[in-house]
N, C-alpha and C positions, 0 to 999 in steps of 0.2 A: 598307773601301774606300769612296773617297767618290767620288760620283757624282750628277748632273744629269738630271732628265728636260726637254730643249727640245719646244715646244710651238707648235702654231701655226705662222703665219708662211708665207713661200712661199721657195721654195729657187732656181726660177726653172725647173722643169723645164716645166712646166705651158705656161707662155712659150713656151721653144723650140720645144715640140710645133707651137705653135698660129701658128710663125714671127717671134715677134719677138724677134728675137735682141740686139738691143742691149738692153732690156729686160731679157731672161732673163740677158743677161750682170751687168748691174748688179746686179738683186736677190741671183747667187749670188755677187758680191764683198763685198754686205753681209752675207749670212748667213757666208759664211768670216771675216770680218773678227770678227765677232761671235765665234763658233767660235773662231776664233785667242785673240781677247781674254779666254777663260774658261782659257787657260791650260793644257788637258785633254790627255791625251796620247792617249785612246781615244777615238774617236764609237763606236758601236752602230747601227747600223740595221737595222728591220725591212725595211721599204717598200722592195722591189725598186725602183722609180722614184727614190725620194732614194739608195738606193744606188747606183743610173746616174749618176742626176746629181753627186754628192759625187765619184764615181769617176774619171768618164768627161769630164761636162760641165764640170770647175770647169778639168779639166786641156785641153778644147779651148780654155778661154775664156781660157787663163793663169792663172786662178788658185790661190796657192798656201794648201793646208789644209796648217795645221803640227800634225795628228793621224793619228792611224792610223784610216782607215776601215775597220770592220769588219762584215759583215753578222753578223745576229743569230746565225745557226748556226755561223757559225766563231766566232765571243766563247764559244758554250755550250761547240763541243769543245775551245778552248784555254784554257776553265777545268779540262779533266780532269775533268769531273764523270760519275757512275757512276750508270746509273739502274737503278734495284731493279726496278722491271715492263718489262714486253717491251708493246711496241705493238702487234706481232702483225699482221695482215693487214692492208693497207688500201692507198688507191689513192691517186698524189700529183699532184699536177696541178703542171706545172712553171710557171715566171714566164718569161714572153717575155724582160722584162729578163733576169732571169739567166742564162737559156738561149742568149739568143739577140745581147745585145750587152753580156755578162758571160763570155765565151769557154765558157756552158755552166759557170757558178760550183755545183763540188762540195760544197761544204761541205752545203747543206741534206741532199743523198742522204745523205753520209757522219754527219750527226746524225742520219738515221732509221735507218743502218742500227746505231748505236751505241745508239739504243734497243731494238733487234731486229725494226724492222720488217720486212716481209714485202711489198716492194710486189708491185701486182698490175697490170697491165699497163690503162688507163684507155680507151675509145673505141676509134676504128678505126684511128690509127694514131700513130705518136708527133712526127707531124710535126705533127698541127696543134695550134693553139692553143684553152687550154680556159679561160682565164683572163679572161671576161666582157670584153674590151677595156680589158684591164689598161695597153697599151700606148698608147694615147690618150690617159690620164690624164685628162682630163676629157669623155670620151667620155656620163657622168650628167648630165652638163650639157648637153650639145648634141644628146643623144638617148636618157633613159631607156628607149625603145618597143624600141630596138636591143638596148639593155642586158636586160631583161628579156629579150630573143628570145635572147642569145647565153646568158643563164642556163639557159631551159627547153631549149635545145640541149642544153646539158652535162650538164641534169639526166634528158634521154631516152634518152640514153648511159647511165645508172650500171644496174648488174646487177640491184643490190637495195639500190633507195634508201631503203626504213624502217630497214638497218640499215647499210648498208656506210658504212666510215670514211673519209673523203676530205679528205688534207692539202694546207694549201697552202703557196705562198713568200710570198705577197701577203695582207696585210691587206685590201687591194682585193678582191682574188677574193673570201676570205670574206663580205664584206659582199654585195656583190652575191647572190652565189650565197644568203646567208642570206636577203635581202630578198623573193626572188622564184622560192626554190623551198624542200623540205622537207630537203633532200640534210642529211646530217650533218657538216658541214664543221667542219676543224678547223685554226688556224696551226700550224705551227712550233713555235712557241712556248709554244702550249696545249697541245699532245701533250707538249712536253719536260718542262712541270710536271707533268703526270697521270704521268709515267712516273717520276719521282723516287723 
C-alpha cells in the first residue's frame, strides 16, 4: 500500500478561528489543490482541528477534496485489524471537534472499545470540556498561562494520576496535557499500537 506522510504547512483552520476568512479560505484551496494534485484516494487524519477543517471547512468555503477524508480511528477499524491485548481500564477525554462540530464522531469510542477498553467516566461531568483549549487552535500562542491553567485543571480531576491511563482524540490535548502536568496521557493512536 503506498502512502504519503504531508507535513507542515497550514490548512487554513487556524485563520478562520482567528476571523480571517478570505485568508483561511485561500490557504485551504491551496492545500486541496495540492491534495487533489497527489492523486490519493485516502487522507488520514489525526488532528481533530484538520479533520474539521478537511470536513466541514473546505465544504463551507466550496471547496472540492477529491479524497476520502478519514479520521485516524476509522482508517484503523476499516482496516479490520485485530488486536491481541485488551487496553483495559482507562479514561478518554473526548475532542470538542469531534464531539461537538463532528455530530459526536464514533469511530474513536468504537476503536477503544475494539481494543477492550473499559472507559471510566472522567471529571464531574461529561459536558465539559477537557481538552486544554483544543478548540482555539492557537490558544499557545495567545496565551500559554491559560493553557497550563486548563492542563492542571484536568490534571486535579484524574483519581490516581501516577497511574490511571488517559486517552486522547487530539494530538493537541496530549502535548499540552504532557507539557505541563505528570498525567499519563496517551493518543489513539499510541494505545492502538501497544494493543497489537
Amino acid at each position: 500500500l503506498a502512502y504519503r506522510t504531508i507535513k507542515g504547512g497550514c490548512i487554513g483552520k487556524a485563520l478562520k478561528n482567528l476571523g480571517f476568512l478570505a485568508d483561511a479560505q485561500a490557504v485551504a484551496g491551496k492545500f486541496a489543490a495540492f491534495i487533489n494534485g497527489l492523486g490519493a484516494k485516502t487522507l488520514v487524519v489525526s488532528n481533530p482541528a484538520a479533520y474539521d477543517a478537511l470536513v466541514n471547512d473546505c465544504k463551507e468555503f466550496g471547496i472540492a477534496l477529491n479524497v476520502k477524508v478519514m479520521h485516524s480511528s476509522e482508517y484503523f477499524l476499516a482496516t479490520g485489524v485485530k488486536f491481541s491485548k485488551s487496553a483495559g481500564g482507562l479514561y478518554y477525554l473526548e475532542s470538542d471537534y469531534l464531539r461537538n462540530y463532528n455530530n459526536d464522531l464514533q469511530f474513536p469510542k468504537e476503536l477503544l472499545a475494539a481494543m477492550g477498553a473499559k472507559l471510566i467516566p472522567f471529571g464531574t461531568n461529561n459536558e465539559e470540556s477537557y481538552t486544554c483549549g483544543e478548540g482555539a487552535v492557537v490558544l499557545p500562542k495567545i496565551s500559554a498561562e491559560l493553557v497550563e491553567k486548563l492542563a492542571k485543571y484536568i490534571a486535579a480531576r484524574a483519581d490516581h494520576p501516577a497511574t490511571d491511563v488517559i486517552a486522547v482524540a487530539s494530538p493537541y490535548t496530549k502535548l499540552q496535557l504532557s507539557k505541563y502536568t505528570s498525567l499519563k496521557v496517551k493518543t489513539l493512536e499510541e494505545l492502538a499500537a501497544e494493543n497489537l
